[in-house]
C-alpha positions in Angstrom: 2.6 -18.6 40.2 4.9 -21.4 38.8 2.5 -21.5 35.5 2.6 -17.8 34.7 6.3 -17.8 35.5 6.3 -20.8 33.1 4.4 -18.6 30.5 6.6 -15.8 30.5 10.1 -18.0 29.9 7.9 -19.9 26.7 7.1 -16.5 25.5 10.5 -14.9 25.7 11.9 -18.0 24.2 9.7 -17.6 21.5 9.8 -14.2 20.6 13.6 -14.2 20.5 13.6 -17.5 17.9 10.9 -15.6 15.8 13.5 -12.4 16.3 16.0 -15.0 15.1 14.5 -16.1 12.5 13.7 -12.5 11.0 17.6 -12.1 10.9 18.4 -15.1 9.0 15.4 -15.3 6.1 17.4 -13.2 4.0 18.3 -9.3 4.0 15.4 -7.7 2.1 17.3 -4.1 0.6 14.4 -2.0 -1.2 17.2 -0.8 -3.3 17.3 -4.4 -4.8 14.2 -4.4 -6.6 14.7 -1.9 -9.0 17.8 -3.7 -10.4 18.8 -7.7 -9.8 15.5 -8.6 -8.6 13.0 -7.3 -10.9 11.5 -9.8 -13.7 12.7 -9.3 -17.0 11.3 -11.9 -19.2 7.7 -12.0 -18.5 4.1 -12.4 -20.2 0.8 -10.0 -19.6 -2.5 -11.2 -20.1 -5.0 -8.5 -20.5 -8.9 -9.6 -20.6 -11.7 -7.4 -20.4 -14.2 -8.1 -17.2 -16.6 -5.1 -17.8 -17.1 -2.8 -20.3 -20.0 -0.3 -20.6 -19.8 2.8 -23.2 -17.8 5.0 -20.5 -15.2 2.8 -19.1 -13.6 -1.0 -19.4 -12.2 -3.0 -16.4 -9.6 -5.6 -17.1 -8.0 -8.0 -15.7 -4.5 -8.3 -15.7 -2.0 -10.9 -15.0 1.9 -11.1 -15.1 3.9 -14.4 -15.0 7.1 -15.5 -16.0 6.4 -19.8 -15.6 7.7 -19.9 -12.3 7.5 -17.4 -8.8 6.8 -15.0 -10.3 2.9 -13.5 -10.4 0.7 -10.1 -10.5 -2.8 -10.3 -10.5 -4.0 -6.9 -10.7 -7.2 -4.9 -12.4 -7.4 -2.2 -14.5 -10.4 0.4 -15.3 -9.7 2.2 -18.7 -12.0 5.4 -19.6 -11.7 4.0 -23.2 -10.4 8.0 -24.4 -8.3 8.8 -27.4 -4.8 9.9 -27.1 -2.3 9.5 -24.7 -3.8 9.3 -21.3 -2.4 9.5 -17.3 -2.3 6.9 -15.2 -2.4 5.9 -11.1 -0.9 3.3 -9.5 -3.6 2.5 -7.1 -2.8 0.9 -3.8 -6.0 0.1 -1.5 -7.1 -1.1 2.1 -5.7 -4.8 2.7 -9.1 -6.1 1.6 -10.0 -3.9 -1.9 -6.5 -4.9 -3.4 -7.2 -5.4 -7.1 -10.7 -4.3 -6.6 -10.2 -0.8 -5.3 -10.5 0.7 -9.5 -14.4 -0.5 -8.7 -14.6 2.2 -5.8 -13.3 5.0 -7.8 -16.4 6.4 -8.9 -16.5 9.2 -11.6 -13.4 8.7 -12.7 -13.5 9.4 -16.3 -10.3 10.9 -17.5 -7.3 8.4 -16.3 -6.0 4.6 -16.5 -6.2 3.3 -13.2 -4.6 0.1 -12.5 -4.5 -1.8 -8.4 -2.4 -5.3 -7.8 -3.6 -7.5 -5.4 -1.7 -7.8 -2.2 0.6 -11.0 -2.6 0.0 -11.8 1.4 -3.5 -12.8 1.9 -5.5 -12.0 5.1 -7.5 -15.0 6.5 -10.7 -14.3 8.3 -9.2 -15.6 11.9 -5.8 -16.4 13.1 -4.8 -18.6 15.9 -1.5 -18.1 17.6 0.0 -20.0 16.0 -0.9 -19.4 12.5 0.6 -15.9 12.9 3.6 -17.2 14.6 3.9 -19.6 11.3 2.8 -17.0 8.9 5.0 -14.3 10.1 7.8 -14.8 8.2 6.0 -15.5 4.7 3.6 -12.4 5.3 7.3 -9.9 5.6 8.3 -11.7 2.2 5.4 -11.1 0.7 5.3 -7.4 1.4 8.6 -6.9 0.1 7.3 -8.5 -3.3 4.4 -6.0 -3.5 7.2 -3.3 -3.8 8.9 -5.2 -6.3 4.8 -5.8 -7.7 4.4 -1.8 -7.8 7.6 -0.7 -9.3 6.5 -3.5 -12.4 3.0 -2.3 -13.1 5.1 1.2 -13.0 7.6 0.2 -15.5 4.6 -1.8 -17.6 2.6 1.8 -17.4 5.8 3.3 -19.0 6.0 1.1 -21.8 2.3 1.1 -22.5 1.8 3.2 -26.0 -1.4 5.1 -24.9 0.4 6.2 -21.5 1.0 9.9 -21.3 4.5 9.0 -19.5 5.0 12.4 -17.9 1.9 11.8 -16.1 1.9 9.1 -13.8 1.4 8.4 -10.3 0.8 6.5 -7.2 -2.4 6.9 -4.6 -2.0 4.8 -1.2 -5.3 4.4 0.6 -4.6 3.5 4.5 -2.8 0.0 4.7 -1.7 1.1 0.9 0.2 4.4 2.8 3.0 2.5 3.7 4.0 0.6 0.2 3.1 4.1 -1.8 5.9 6.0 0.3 8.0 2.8 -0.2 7.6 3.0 -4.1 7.7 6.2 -4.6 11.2 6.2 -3.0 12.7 4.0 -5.1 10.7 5.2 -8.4 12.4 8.6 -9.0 10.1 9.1 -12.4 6.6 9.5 -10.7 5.2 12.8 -11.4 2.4 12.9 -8.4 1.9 11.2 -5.3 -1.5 11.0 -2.7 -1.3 9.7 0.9 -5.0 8.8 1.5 -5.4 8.4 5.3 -2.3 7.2 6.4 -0.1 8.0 9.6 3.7 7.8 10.9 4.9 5.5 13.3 3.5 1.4 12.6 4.3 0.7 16.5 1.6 2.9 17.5 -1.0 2.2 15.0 0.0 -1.3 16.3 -1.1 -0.6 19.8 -4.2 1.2 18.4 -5.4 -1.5 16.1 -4.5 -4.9 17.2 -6.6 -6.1 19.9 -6.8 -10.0 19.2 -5.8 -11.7 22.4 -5.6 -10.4 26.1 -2.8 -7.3 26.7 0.0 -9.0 27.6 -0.1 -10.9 24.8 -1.4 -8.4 22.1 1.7 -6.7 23.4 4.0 -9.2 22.8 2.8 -9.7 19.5 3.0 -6.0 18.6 7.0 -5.9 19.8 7.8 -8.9 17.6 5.2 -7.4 14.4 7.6 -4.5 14.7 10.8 -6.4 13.6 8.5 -7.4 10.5 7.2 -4.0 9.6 9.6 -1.1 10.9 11.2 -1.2 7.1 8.2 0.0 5.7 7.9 2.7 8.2 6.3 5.8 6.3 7.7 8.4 8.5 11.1 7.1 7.3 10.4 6.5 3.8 8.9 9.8 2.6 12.6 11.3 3.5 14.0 9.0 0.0 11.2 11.1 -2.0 12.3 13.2 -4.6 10.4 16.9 -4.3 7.1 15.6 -6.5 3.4 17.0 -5.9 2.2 15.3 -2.7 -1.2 15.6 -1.3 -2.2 14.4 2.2 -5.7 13.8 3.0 -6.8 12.6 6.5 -10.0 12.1 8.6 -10.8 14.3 12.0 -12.3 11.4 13.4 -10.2 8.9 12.5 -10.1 6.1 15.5 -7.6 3.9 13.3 -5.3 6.8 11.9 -5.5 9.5 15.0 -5.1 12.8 14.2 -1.5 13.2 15.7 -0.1 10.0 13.5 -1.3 11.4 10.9 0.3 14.6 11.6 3.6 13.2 12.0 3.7 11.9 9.4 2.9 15.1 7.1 5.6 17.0 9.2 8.4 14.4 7.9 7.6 15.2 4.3 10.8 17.1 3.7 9.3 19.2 1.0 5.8 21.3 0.3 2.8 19.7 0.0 -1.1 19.6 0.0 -3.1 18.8 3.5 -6.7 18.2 3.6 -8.6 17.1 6.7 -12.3 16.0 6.6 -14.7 15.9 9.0 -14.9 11.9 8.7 -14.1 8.5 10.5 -11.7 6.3 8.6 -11.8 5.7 5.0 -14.3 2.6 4.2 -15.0 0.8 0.8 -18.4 1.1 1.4 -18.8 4.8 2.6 -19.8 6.3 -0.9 -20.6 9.4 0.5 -16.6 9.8 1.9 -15.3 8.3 -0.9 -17.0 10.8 -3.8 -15.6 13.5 -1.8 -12.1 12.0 -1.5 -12.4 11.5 -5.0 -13.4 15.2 -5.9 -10.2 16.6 -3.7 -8.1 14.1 -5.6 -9.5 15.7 -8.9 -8.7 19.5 -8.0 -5.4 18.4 -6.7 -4.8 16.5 -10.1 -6.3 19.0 -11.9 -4.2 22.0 -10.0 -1.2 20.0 -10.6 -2.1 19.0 -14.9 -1.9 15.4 -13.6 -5.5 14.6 -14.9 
């Protein structure tokens, strides 16, 4: 009895000095990044990776000789003229590499930044009580990483400028509605299987260590996370096209997260459900017909 007592005072210490330390590493304002804190003076590199007769993938870096650093991919469909262009925003493991996955698409510039935070293949409890603070930072830099590729999109001559936008796929949900808060110039917007309210996709999806603990954890994640909470963010949109598009069967995103969070969009928008699981890299199948609702939707909306 005197051990699990014991336990409990160690983890109560503990999650207070994490909660602690949240509070002191610095106040994180979204608002910040598209003034003081975004890069002014910095270099591209653009080399091609791939290039067949249709389409060319690039890679792209951005650095300006010190912190600062974008690594990101872009698949060009090589057309004349001015063409549009999406922000792309994948699952925590595609990053840069989600332009591979969008099959078919012939008609628009996509470009995808890897994360800045990345995800190690096994975490003791201790690594995530060390990493904690360093992962929050780096997801605050990926908004600052979006809102660059936007502005370098912008400035790009063979952009069609009134024709840009941003797609979040699943643990991208979260930094689109974040973006496209703060970027009052995007044209279109696509939530691709994402859902309201991190504290219960939490519960739902991290099962690491026994329940008491996997509890804990999830409390002290939720200091680290709640600012990106979709549910709040998509109130700071601007009224923009916005389509939705969710899985039946979805075990990660249920049915009535993603629900709530369509019903906080403030405005009209476009909600598909499939008859599908959640959204995987390597379900072709799901992802062609994502891809073909995102076409009709472009196309209704002459974002393609």
């Amino acid at each position: 009895m005197k051990r699990v007592s014991l336990f409990t005072i160690l983890m109560v210490i503990w999650f207070i000095s994490c909660y602690i330390c949240f509070i002191k590493q610095g106040d994180f304002k979204f608002s910040s990044y598209i003034t003081s804190l975004l890069p002014k003076n910095y270099q591209t590199d653009l080399r091609p990776l791939d290039e067949n007769p249709e389409t060319t993938i690039y890679s792209l870096h951005f650095t300006d000789g010190n912190v600062f650093n974008i690594q990101a991919q872009v698949k060009d469909p090589g057309l004349a003229g001015k063409i549009p262009a999406i922000l792309l925003l994948g699952g925590m493991m595609t990053g840069k590499k989600a332009v591979e996955y969008a099959y078919n698409v012939d008609s628009v510039l996509l470009i995808a930044p890897d994360y800045p935070y990345t995800v190690k293949s096994h975490y003791s409890f201790w690594d995530i009580m060390k990493d904690l603070s360093g992962a929050h930072q780096a997801l605050h830099m990926q908004i600052r990483d979006n809102l660059v590729l936007l502005d370098y999109l912008r400035h790009w001559d063979r952009i069609d400028t009134s024709r840009i936008s941003v797609i979040g796929y699943s643990f991208g949900v979260p930094f689109a509605c974040a973006t496209a808060a703060l970027d009052q110039k995007l044209n279109g917007l696509a939530l691709i299987y994402g859902g309201a309210g991190l504290k219960q996709l939490l519960r739902i999806n991290f099962k690491l260590y026994r329940p008491f603990l996997n509890r804990i954890l999830i409390e002290l994640f939720w200091f680290f996370i709640s600012d990106f909470e979709p549910a709040v963010r998509v109130h700071q949109l601007k009224p923009l096209p916005l389509l939705c598009i969710n899985g039946e069967f979805d075990a990660k995103i249920p049915k009535e997260l993603a629900r709530a969070l369509h019903d906080q969009i403030p405005f009209p928008k476009t909600v598909i459900w499939l008859a599908s699981d959640h959204v995987h890299p390597n379900n072709k199948t799901l992802n062609l017909d994502i891809i073909q609702h995102l076409k009709e939707w472009y196309h209704l909306h002459r974002l393609d």
